[in-house]
TORZANU-400339 format. One record per atom (N, C-alpha, C, CB): residue number from 1; residue in one letter; chain; atom name; y, z, x. Coordinates in nm, 2 decimals, padded with zeros to 4 digits. Glycine has a CB too. Example, Ala and Ser with C-alpha at 12.3 -4.5 7.8 and 13.67 -1.06 7.14 Angstrom:
TORZANU-400339
<site 1, 'a', 'A', 'N', <-00.57, 00.78, 01.32>>
<site 1, 'a', 'A', 'CA', <-00.45, 00.78, 01.23>>
<site 1, 'a', 'A', 'C', <-00.33, 00.78, 01.32>>
<site 1, 'a', 'A', 'CB', <-00.45, 00.90, 01.13>>
<site 2, 's', 'A', 'N', <-00.22, 00.71, 01.28>>
<site 2, 's', 'A', 'CA', <-00.11, 00.71, 01.37>>
<site 2, 's', 'A', 'C', <00.00, 00.79, 01.29>>
<site 2, 's', 'A', 'CB', <-00.06, 00.57, 01.41>>
end
This chain:
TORZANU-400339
<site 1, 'x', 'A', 'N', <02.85, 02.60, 00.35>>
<site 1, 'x', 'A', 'CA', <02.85, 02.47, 00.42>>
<site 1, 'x', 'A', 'C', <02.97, 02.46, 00.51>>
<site 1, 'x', 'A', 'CB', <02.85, 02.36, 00.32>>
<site 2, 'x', 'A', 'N', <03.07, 02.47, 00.48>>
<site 2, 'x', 'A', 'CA', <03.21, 02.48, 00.56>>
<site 2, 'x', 'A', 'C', <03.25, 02.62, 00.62>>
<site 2, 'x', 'A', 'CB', <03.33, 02.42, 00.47>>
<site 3, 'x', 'A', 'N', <03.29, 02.60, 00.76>>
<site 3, 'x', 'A', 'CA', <03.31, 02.72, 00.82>>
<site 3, 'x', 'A', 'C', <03.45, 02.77, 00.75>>
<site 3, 'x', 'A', 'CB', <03.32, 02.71, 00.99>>
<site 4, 'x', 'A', 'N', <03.44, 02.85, 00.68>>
<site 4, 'x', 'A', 'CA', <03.56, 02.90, 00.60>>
<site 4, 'x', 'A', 'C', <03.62, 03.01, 00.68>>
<site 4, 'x', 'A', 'CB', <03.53, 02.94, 00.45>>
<site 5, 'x', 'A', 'N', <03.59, 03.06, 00.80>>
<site 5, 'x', 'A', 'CA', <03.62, 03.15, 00.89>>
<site 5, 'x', 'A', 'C', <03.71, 03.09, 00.98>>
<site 5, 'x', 'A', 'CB', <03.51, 03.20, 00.96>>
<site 6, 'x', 'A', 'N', <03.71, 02.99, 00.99>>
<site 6, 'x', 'A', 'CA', <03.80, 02.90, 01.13>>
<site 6, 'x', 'A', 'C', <03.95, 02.89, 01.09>>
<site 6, 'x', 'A', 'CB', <03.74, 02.70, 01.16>>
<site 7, 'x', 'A', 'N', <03.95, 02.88, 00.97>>
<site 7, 'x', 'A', 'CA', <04.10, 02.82, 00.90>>
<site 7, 'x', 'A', 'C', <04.21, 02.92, 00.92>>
<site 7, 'x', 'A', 'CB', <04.09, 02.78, 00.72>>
<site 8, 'x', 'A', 'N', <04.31, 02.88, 00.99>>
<site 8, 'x', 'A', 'CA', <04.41, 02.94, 00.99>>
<site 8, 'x', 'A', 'C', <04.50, 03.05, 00.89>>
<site 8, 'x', 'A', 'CB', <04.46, 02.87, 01.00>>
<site 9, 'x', 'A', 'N', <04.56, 03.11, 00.89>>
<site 9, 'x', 'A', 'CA', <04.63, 03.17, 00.73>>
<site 9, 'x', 'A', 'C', <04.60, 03.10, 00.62>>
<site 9, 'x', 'A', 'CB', <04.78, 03.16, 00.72>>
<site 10, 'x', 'A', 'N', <04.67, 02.99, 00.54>>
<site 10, 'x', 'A', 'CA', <04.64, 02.99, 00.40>>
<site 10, 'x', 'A', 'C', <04.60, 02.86, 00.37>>
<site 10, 'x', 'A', 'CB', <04.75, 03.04, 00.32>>
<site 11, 'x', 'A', 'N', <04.55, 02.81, 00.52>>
<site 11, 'x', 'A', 'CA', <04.47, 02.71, 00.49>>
<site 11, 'x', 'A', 'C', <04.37, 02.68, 00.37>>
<site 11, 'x', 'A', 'CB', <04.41, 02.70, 00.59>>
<site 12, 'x', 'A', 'N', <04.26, 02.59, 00.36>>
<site 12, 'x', 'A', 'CA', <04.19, 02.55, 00.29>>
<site 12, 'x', 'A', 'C', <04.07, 02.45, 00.30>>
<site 12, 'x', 'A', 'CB', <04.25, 02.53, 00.23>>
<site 13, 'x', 'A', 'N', <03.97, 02.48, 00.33>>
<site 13, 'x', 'A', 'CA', <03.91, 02.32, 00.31>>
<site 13, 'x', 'A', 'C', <03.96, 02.23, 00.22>>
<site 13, 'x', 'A', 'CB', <03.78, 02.31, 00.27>>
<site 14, 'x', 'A', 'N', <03.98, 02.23, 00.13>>
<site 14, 'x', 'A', 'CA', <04.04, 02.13, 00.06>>
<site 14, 'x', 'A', 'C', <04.19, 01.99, 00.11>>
<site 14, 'x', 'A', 'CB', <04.08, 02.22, -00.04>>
<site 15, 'x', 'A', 'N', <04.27, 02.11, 00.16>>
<site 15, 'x', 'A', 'CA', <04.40, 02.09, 00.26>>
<site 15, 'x', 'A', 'C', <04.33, 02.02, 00.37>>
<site 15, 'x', 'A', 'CB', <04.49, 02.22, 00.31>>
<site 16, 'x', 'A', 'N', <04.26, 02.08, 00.44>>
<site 16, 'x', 'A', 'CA', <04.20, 02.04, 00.53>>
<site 16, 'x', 'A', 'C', <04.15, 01.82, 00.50>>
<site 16, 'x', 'A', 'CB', <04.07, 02.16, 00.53>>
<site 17, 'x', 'A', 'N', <04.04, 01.83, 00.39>>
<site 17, 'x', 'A', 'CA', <04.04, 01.73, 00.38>>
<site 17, 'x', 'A', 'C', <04.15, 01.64, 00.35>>
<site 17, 'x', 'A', 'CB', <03.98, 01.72, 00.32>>
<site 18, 'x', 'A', 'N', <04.24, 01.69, 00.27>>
<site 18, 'x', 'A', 'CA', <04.36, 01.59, 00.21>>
<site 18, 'x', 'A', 'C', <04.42, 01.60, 00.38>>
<site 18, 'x', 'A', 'CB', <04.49, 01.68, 00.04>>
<site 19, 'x', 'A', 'N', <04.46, 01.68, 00.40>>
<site 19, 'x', 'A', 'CA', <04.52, 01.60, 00.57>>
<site 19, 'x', 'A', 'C', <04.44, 01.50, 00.64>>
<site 19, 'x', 'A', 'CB', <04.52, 01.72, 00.70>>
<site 20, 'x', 'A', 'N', <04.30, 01.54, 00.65>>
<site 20, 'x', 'A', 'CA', <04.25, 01.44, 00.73>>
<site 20, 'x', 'A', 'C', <04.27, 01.27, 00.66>>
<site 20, 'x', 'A', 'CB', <04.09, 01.47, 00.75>>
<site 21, 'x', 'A', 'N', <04.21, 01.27, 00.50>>
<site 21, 'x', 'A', 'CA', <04.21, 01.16, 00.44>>
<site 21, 'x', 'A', 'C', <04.38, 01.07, 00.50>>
<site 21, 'x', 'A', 'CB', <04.19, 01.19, 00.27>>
<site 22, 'x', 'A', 'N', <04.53, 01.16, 00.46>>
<site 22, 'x', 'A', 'CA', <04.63, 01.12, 00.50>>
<site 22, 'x', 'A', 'C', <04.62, 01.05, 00.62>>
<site 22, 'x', 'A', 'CB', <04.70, 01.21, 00.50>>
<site 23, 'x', 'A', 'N', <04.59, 01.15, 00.70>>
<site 23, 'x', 'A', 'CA', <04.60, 01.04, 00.83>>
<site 23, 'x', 'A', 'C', <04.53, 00.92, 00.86>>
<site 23, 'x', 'A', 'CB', <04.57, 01.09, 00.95>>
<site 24, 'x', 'A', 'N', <04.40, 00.91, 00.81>>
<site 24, 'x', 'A', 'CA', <04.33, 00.82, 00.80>>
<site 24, 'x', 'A', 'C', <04.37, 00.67, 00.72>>
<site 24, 'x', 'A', 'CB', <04.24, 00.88, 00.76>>
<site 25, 'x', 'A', 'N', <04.46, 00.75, 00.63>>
<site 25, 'x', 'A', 'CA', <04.51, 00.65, 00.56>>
<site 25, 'x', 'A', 'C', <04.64, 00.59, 00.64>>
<site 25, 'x', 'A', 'CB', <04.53, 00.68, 00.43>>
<site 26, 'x', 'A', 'N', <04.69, 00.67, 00.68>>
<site 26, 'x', 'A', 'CA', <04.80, 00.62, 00.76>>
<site 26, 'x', 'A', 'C', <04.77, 00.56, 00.90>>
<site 26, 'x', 'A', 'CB', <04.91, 00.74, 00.77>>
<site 27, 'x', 'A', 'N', <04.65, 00.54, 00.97>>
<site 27, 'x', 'A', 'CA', <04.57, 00.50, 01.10>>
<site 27, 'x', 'A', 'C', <04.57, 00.34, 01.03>>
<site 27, 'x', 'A', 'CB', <04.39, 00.60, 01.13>>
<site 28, 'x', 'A', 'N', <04.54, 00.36, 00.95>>
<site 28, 'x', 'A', 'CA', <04.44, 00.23, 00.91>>
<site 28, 'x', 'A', 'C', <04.56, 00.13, 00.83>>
<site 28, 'x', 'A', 'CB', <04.28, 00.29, 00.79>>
<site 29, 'x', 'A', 'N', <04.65, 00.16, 00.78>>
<site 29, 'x', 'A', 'CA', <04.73, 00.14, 00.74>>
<site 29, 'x', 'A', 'C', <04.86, 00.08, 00.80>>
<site 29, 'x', 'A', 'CB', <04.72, 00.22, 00.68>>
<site 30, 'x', 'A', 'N', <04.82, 00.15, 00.97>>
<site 30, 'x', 'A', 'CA', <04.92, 00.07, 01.05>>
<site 30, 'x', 'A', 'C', <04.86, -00.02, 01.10>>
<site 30, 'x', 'A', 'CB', <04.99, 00.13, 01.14>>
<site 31, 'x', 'A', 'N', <04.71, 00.00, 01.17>>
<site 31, 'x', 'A', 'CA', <04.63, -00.09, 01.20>>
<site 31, 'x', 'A', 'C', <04.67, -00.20, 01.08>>
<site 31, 'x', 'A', 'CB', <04.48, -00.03, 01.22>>
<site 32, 'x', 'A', 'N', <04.65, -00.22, 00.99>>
<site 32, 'x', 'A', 'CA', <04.64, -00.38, 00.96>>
<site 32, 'x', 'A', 'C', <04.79, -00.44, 00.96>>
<site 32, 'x', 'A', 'CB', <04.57, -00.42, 00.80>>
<site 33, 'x', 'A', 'N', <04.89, -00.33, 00.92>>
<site 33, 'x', 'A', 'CA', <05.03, -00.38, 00.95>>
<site 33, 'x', 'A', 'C', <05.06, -00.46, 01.08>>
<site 33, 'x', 'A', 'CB', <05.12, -00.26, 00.97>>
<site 34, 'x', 'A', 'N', <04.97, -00.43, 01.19>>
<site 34, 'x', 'A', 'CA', <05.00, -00.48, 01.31>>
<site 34, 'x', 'A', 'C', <04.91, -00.61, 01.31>>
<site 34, 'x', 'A', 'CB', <04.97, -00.38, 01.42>>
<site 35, 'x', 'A', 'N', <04.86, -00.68, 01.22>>
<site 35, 'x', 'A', 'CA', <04.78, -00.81, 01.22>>
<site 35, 'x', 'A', 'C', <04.86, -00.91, 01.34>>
<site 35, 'x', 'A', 'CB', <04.79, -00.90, 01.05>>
<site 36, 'x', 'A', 'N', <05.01, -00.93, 01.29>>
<site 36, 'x', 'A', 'CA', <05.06, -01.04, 01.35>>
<site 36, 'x', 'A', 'C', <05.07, -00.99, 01.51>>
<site 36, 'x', 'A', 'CB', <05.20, -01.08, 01.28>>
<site 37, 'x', 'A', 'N', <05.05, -00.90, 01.55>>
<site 37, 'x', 'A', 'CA', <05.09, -00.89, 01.73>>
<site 37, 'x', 'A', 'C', <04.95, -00.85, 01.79>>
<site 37, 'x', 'A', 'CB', <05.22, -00.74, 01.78>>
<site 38, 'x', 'A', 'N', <04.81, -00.90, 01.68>>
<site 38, 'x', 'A', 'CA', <04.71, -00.86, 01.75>>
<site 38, 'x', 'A', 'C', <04.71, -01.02, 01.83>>
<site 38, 'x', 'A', 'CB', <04.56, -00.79, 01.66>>
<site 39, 'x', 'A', 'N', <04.64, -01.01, 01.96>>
<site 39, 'x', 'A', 'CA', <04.64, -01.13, 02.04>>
<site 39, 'x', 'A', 'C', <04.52, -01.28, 01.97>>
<site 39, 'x', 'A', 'CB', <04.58, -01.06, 02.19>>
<site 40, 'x', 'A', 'N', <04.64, -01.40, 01.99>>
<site 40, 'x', 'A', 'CA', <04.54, -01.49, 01.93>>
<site 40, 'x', 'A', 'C', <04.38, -01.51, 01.99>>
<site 40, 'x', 'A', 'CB', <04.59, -01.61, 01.92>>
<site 41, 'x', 'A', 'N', <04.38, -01.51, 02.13>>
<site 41, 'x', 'A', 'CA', <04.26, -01.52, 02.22>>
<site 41, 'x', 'A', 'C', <04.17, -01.42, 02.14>>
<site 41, 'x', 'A', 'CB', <04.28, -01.49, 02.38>>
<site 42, 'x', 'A', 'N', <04.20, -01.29, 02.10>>
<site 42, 'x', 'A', 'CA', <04.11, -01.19, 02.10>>
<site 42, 'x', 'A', 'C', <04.06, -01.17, 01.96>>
<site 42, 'x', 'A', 'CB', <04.18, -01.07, 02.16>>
<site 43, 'x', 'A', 'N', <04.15, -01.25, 01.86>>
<site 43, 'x', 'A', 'CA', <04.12, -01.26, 01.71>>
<site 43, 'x', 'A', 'C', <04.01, -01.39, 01.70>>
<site 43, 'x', 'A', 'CB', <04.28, -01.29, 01.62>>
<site 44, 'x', 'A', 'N', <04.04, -01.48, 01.80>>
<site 44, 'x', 'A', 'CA', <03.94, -01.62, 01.82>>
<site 44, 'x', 'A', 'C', <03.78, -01.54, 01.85>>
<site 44, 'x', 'A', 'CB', <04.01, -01.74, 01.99>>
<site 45, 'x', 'A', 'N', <03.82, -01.45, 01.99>>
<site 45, 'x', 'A', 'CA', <03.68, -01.41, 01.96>>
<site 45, 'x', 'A', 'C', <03.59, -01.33, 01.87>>
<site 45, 'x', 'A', 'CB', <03.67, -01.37, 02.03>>
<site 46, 'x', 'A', 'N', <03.70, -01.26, 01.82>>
<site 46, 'x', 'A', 'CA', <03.65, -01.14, 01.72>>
<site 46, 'x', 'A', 'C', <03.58, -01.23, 01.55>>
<site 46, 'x', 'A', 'CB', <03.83, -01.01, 01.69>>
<site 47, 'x', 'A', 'N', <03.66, -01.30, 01.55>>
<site 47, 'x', 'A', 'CA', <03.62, -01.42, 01.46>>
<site 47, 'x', 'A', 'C', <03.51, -01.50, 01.50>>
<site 47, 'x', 'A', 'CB', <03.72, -01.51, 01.44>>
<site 48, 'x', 'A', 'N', <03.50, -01.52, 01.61>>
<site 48, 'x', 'A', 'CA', <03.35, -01.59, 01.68>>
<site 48, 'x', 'A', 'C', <03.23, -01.46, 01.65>>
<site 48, 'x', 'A', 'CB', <03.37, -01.62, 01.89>>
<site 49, 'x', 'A', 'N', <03.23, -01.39, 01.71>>
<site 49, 'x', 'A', 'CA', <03.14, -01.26, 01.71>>
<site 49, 'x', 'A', 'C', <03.10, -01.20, 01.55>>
<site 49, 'x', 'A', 'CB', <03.23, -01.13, 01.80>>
<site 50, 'x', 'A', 'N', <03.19, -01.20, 01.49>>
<site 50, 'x', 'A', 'CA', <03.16, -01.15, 01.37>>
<site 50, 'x', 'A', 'C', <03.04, -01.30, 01.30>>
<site 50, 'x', 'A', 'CB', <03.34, -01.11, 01.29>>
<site 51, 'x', 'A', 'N', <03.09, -01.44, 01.32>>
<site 51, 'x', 'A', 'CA', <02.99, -01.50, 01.25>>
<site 51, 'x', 'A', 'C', <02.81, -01.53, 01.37>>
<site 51, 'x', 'A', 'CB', <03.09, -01.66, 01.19>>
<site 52, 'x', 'A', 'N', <02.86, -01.49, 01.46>>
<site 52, 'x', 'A', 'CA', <02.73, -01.50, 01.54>>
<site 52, 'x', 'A', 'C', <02.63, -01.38, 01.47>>
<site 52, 'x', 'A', 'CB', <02.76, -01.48, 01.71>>
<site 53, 'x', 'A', 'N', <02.75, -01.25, 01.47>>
<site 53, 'x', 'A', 'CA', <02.63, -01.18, 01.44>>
<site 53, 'x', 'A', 'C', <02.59, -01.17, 01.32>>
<site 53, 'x', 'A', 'CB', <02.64, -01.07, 01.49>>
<site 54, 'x', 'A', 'N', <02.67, -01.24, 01.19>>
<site 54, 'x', 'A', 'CA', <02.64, -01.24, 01.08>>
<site 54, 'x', 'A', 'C', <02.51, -01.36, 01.07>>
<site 54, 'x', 'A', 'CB', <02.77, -01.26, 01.01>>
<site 55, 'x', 'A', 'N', <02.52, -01.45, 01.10>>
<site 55, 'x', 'A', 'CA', <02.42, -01.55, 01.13>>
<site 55, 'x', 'A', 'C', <02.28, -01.47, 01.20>>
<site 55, 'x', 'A', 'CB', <02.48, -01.67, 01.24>>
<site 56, 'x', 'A', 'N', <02.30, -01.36, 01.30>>
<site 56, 'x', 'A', 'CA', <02.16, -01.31, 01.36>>
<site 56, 'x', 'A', 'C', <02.09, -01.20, 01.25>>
<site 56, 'x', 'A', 'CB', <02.18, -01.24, 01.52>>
<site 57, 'x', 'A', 'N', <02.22, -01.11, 01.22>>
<site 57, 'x', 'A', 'CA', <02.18, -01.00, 01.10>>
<site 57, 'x', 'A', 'C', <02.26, -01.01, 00.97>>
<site 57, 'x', 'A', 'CB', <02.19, -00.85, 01.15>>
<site 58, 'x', 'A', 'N', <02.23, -01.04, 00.85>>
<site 58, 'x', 'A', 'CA', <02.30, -01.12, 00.76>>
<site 58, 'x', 'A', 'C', <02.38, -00.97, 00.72>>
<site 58, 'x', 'A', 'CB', <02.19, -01.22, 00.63>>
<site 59, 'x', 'A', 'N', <02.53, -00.98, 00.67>>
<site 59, 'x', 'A', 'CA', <02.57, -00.86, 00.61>>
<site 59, 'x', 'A', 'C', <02.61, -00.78, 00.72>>
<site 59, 'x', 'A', 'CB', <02.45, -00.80, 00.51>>
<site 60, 'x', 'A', 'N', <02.62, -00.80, 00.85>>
<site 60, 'x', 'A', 'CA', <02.61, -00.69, 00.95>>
<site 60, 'x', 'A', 'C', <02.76, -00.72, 01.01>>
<site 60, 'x', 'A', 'CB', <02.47, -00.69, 01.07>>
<site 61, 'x', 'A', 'N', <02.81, -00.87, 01.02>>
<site 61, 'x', 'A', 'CA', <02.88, -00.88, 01.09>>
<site 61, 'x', 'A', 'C', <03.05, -00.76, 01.10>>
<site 61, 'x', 'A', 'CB', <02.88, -01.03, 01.06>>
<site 62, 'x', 'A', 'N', <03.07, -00.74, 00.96>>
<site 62, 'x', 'A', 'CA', <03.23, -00.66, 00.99>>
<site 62, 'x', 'A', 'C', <03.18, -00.52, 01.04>>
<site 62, 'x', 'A', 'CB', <03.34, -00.62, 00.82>>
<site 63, 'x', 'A', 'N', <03.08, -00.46, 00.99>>
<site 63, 'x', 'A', 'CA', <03.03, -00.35, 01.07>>
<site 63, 'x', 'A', 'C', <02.99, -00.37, 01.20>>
<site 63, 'x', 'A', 'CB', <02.95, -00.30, 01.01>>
<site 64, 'x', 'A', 'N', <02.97, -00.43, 01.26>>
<site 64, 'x', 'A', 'CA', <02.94, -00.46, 01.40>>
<site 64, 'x', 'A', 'C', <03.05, -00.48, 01.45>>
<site 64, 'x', 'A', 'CB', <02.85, -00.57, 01.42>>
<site 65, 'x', 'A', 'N', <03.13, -00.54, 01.44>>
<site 65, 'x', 'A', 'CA', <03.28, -00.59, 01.49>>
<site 65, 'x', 'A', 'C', <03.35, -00.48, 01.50>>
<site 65, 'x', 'A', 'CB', <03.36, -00.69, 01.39>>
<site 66, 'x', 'A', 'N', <03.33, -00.40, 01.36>>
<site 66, 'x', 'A', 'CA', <03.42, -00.29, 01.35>>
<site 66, 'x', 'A', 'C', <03.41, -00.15, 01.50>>
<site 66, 'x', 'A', 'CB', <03.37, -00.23, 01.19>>
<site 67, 'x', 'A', 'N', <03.24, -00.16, 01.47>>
<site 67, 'x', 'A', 'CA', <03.22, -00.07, 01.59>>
<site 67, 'x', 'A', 'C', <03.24, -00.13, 01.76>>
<site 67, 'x', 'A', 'CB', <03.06, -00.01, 01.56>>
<site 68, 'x', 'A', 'N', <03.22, -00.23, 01.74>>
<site 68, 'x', 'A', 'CA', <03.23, -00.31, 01.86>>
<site 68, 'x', 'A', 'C', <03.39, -00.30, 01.93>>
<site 68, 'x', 'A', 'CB', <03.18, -00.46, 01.83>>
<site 69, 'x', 'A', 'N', <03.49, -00.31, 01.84>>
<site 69, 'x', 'A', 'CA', <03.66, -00.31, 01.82>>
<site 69, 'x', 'A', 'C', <03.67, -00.16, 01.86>>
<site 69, 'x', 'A', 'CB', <03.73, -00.34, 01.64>>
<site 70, 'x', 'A', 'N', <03.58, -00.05, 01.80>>
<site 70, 'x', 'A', 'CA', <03.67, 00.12, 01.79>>
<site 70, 'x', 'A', 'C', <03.61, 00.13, 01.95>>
<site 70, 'x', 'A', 'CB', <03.60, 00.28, 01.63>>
<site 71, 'x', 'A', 'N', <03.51, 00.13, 01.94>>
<site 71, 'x', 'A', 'CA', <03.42, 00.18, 02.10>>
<site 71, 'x', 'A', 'C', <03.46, 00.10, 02.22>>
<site 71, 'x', 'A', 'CB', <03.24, 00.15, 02.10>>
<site 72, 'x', 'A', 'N', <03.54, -00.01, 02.22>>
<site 72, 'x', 'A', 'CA', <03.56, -00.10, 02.37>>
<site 72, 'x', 'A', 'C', <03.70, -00.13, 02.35>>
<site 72, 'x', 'A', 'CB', <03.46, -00.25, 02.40>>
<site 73, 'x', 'A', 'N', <03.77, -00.04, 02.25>>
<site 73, 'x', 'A', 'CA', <03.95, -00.07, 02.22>>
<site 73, 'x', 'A', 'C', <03.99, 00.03, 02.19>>
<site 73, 'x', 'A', 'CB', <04.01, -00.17, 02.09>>
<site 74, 'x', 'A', 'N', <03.93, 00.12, 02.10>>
<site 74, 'x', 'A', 'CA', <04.02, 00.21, 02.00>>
<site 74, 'x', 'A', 'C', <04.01, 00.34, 02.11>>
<site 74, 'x', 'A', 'CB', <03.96, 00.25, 01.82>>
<site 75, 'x', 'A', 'N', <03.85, 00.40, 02.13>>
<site 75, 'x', 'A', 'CA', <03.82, 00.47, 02.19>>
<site 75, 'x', 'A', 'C', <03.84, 00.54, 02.30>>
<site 75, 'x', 'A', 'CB', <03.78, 00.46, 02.19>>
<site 76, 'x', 'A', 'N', <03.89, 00.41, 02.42>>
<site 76, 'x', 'A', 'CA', <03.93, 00.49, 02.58>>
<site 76, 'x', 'A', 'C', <04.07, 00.52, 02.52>>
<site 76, 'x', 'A', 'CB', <03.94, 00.37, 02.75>>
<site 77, 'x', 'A', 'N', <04.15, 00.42, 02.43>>
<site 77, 'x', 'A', 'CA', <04.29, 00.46, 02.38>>
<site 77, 'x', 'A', 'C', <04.34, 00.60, 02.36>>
<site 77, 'x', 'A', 'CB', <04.30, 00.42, 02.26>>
<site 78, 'x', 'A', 'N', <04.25, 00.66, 02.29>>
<site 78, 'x', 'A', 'CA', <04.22, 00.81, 02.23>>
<site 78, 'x', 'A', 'C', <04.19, 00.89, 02.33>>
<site 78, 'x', 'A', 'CB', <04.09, 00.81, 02.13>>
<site 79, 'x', 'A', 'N', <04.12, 00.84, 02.46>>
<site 79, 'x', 'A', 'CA', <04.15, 00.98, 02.54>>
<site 79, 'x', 'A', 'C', <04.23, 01.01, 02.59>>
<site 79, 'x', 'A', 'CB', <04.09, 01.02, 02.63>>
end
């Protein structure tokens, strides 16, 4: 299932995952650290949007938000 050919010297998939999870944890972990310098205008809307769309699709709203936030914020960031 995993290209076990790609990995460097004494790499590992396993290593592999435990690095990725790390960073992920450390992404996400600064992300909320930074609550207080996210903009109030933009938390007003994001708080608006999340209950509109919870009201249109019940249960959908943080996942929607979430992707709505990575793809029109996080994403051009990243290139």
């Amino acid at each position: 299932m995993y290209e076990t050919l790609r990995l460097n010297g004494d790499a590992t998939v396993e290593s592999g995952i435990e690095a990725t999870m790390h960073a992920a944890e450390l992404a996400f972990s600064l992300i909320l650290s930074s609550e207080s310098s996210f903009p109030g205008p933009l938390r007003t809307l994001c708080h608006t949007l999340y209950h509109v769309i919870n009201a249109r699709f019940p249960n959908s709203g943080l996942s929607a938000l979430g992707k709505i936030l990575f793809l029109r914020f996080f994403n051009p960031a990243i290139r």
